[in-house]
C-alpha positions in Angstrom: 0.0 0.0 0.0 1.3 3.3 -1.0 2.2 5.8 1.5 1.4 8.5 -0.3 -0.3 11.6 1.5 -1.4 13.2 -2.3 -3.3 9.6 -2.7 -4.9 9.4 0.3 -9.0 9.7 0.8 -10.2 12.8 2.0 -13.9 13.9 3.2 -15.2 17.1 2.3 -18.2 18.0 4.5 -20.1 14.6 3.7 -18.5 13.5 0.6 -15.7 11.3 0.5 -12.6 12.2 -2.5 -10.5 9.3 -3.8 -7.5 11.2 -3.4 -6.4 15.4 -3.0 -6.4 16.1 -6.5 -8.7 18.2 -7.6 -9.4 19.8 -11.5 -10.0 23.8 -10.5 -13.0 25.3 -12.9 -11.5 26.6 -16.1 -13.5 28.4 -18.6 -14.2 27.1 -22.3 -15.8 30.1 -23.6 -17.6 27.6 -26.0 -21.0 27.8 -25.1 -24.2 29.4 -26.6 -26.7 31.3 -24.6 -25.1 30.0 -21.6 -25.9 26.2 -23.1 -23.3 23.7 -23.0 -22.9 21.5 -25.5 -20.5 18.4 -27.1 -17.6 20.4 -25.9 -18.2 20.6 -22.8 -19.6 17.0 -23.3 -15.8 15.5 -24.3 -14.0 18.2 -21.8 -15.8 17.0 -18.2 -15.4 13.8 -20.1 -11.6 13.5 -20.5 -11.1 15.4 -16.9 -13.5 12.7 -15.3 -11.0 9.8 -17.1 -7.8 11.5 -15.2 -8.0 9.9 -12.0 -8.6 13.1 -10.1 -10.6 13.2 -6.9 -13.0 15.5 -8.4 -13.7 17.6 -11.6 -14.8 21.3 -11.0 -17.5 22.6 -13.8 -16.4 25.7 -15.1 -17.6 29.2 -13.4 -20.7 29.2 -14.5 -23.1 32.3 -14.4 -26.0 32.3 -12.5 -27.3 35.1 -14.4 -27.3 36.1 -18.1 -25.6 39.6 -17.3 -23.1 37.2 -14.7 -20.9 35.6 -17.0 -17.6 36.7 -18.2 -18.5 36.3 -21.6 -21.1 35.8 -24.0 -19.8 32.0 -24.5 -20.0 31.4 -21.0 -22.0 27.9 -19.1 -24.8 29.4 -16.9 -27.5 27.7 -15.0 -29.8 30.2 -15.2 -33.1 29.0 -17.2 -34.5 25.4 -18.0 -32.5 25.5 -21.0 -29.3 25.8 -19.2 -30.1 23.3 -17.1 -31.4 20.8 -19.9 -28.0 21.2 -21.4 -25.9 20.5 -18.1 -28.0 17.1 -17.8 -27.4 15.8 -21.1 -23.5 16.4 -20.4 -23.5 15.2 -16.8 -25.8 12.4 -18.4 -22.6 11.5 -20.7 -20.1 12.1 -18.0 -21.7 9.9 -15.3 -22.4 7.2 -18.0 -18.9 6.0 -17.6 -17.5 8.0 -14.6 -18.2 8.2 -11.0 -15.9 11.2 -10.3 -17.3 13.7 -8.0 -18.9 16.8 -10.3 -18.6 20.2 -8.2 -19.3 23.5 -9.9 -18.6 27.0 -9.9 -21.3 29.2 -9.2 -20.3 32.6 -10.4 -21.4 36.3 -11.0 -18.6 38.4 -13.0 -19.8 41.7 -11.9 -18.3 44.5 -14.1 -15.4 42.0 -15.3 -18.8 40.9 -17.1 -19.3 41.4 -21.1 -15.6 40.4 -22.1 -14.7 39.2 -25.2 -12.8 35.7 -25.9 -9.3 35.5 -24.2 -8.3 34.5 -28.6 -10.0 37.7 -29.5 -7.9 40.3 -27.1 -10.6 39.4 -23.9 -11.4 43.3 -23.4 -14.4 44.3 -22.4 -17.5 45.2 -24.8 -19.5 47.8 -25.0 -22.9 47.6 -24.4 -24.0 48.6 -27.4 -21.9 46.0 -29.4 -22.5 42.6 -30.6 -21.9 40.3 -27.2 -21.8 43.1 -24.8 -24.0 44.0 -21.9 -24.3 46.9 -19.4 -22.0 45.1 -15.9 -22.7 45.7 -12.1 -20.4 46.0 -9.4 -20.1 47.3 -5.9 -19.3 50.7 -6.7 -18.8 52.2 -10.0 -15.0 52.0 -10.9 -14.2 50.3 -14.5 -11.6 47.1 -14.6 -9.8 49.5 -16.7 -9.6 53.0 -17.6 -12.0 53.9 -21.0 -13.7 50.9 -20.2 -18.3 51.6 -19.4 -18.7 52.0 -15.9 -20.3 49.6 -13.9 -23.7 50.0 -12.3 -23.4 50.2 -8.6 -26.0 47.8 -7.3 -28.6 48.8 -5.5 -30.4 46.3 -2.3 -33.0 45.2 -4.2 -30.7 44.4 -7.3 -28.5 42.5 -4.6 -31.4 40.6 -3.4 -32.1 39.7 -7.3 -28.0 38.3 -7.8 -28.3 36.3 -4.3 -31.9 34.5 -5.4 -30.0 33.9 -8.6 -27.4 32.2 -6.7 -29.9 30.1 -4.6 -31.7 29.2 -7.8 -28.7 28.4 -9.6 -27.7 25.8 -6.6 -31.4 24.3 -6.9 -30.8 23.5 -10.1 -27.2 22.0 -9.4 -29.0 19.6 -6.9 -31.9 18.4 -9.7 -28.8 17.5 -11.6 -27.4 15.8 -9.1 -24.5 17.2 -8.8 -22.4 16.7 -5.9 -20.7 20.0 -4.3 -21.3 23.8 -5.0 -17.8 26.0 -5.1 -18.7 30.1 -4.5 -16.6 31.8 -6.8 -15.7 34.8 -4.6 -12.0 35.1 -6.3 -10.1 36.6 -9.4 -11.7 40.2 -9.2 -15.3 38.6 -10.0 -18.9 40.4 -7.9 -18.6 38.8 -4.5 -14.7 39.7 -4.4 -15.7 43.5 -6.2 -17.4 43.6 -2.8 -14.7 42.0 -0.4 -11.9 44.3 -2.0 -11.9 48.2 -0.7 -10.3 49.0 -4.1 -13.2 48.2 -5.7 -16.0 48.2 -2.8 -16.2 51.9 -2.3 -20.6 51.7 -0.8 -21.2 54.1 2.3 -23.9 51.9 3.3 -24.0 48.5 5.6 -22.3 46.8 2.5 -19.1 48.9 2.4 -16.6 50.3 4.6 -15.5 48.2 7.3 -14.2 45.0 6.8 -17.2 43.3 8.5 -19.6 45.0 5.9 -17.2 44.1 2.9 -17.7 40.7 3.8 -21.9 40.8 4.5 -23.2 40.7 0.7 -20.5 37.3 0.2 -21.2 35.7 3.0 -25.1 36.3 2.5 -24.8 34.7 -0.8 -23.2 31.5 0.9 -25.7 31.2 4.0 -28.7 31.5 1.0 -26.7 28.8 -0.9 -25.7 26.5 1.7 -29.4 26.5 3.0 -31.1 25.1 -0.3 -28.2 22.9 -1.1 -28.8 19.5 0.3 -26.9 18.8 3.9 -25.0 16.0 2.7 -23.5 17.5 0.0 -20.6 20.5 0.7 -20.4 23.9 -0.5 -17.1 25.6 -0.3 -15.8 28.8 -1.5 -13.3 30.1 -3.6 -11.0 33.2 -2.5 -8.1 35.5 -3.5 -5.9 35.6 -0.8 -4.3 39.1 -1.7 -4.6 42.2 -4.6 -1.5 41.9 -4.8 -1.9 45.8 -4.9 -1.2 48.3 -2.2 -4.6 48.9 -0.4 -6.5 46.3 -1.2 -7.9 42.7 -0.1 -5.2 40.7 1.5 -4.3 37.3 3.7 -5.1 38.9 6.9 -9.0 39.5 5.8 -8.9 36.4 4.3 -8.4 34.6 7.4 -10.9 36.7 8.8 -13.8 35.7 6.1 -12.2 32.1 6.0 -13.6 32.0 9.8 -16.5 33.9 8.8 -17.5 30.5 6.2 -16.7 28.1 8.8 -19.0 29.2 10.9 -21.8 29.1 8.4 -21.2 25.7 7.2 -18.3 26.3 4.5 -16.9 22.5 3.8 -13.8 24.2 2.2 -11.6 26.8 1.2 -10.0 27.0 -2.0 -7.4 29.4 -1.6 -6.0 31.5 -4.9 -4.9 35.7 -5.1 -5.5 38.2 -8.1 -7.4 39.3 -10.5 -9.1 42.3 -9.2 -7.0 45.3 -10.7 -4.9 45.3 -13.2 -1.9 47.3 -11.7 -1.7 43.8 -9.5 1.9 42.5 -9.1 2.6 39.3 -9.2 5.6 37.2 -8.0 4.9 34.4 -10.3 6.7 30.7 -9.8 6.2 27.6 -8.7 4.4 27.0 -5.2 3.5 31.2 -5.1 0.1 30.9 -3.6 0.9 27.9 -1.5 2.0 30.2 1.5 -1.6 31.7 1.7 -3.2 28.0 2.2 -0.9 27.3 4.7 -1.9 30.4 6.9 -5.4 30.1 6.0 -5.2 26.1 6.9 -3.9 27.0 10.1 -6.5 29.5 10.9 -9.9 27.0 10.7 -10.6 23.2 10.8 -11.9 22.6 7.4 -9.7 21.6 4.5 -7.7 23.8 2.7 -7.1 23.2 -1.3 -3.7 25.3 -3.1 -3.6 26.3 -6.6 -0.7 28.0 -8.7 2.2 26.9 -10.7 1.8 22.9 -9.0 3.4 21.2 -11.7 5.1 17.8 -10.1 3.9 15.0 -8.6 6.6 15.6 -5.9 5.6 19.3 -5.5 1.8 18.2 -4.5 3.5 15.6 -2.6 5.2 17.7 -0.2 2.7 20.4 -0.2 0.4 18.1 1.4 2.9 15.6 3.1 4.0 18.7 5.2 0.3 19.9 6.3 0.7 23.6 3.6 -2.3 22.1 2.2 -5.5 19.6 2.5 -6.2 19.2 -1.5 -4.2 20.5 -4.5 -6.0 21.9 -7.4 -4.6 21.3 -11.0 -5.6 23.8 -14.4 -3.5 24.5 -17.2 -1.1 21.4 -15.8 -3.9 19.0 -16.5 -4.9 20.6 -19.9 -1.1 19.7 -21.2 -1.4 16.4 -19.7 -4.8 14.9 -19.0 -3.3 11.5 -17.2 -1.6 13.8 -15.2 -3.0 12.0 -12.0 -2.0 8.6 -13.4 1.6 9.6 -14.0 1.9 11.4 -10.2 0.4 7.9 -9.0 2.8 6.0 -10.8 5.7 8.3 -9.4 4.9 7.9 -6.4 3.6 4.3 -5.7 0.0 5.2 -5.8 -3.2 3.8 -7.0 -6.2 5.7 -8.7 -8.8 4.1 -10.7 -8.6 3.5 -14.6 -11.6 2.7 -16.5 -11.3 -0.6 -17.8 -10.8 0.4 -21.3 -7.6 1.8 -20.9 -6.1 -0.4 -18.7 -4.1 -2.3 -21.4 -2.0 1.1 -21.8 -0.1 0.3 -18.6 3.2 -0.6 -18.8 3.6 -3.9 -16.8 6.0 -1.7 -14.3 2.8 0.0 -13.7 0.3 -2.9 -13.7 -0.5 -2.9 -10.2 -0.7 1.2 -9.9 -4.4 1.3 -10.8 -7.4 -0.2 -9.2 -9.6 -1.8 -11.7 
């Protein structure tokens, strides 16, 4: 039996993970009116054939005006959730990897274009483009429309959208909600006082900064079946002078916990673009460990983790619960098969592909 940490089960509120590997949510920017489609279908397909513990659903907008783009997934009618099903249908056919998604408002990082076609924003009055909402009214970048600041009763619209969007994730049966509340998206507009610049109960302190995010959860977690976890996604810091950092994020890490959170997915950026970051390997790790060490509920890293040895240690020595894996697992979709067989593991294989394995492998996969 392997003694690999990485490999080892893991429960997450009350689902049980294989192993700490988990595929983070990573856009396609291939749907239409928020539909998925055979995309999406062969995507979740391949990531549910790595050997992962689970495979994140992209961030998907719970509104129309939510998504980052106009080829975003959303889960926001009966024809969004149609199209999830036949996909999940597919998926689960021949996978019983755990399906979490993203639940996701873009706020005024809304009505971008295609990261292949330049991924600025456009204008309302453009093919694809939509009038955004934030917190306050500052623009992602100057020259760009300024957002709507949202009033209560819009707020109250975004966190029924929320709650309607997880009521639809559990007809589909799907079997964990993430909060997107990272990357410079609506719920982290609000956190951040570079862009959360309200006079009212929702801005100011840090304790109001935090109300309309951790509304959102409570509302989610409370029409999301018990046994089934909803965690939350954060950026740890702006990375910008001023603005959200690790301290508040212990704070709001806390904050979850109390309300039920099964997990924190810890990641930084993407609020502002005069952010600087100190890119390389491991360069978010140090924010899980001090979030990890501040509540009792796991704690998932994400940046730059590459090497089977590198998620090795990261959980051996207690930085981290879970790893998540993006662009690592996009270059190499057996990229859980390969750590195991580095480091004396098992994951399962479907049985179709077991004939691939070397014979030095042949007893690294559970069949």
């Amino acid at each position: 039996m392997s003694g690999s940490k990485l490999f080892s089960p893991i429960k997450v509120g009350g689902l049980t993970l294989a192993n700490r590997i988990v595929i983070a949510p990573m856009c396609q920017y291939s749907a239409t009116d928020g539909l998925m489609n055979d995309w999406h279908l062969q995507h979740l397909g391949m990531l549910a054939q790595s050997g992962a513990g689970a495979v994140t659903i992209e961030a998907t907008g719970v509104t129309a005006e939510g998504r980052i783009s106009y080829a975003d997934v959303g889960l926001y009618n009966d024809d969004c959730e149609k199209a999830m099903g036949r996909v999940l249908e597919g998926v689960r056919r021949w996978s019983n990897t755990p399906i979490v998604i993203q639940l996701a408002h873009a706020g005024r990082k809304a009505s971008s274009n295609l990261p292949w076609k330049g991924g600025g924003q456009i204008h309302p009055d453009e093919k694809g483009g939509w009038y955004t909402v934030s917190a306050s009214s500052e623009p992602v970048n100057a020259g760009d429309e300024q957002p709507m600041p949202l009033d209560e009763d819009a707020m109250e619209r975004i966190l029924n959208a929320f709650v309607n969007a997880a009521r639809r994730a559990a007809r589909l049966g799907i079997d964990a909600i993430q909060i997107h509340g990272a990357h410079g998206y609506l719920l982290h507009q609000f956190l951040s006082p570079l862009t959360n610049k309200r006079r009212d109960e929702y801005g100011g302190s840090l304790e109001n900064r935090m109300r309309f995010p951790l509304e959102v959860f409570s509302a989610v977690r409370e029409v999301f079946p018990a046994e089934r976890p909803v965690t939350f996604r954060v950026s740890a810091t702006d990375w910008a002078p001023g603005g959200w950092n690790i301290e508040e994020t212990v704070a709001l890490a806390r904050q979850l916990e109390m309300r039920g959170c099964a997990a924190i997915h810890v990641s930084s950026g993407g609020l502002v673009p005069h952010q600087k970051i100190p890119i390389g390997p491991n360069y978010q790790v140090p924010f899980a460990r001090t979030v990890k060490a501040s509540v009792h509920i796991p704690v998932v890293a994400v940046g730059l983790i590459t090497e089977p040895e590198q998620a090795e240690a990261i959980i051996a020595t207690g930085e981290a619960d879970m790893v998540a894996i993006a662009r690592a697992i996009l270059y190499d979709p057996r990229w859980p098969w390969h750590a195991a067989a580095k480091l004396g593991a098992q994951v399962h294989a479907a049985p179709q592909y077991l004939r691939c394995q070397p014979s030095l492998y042949k007893d690294l996969f559970i069949r």
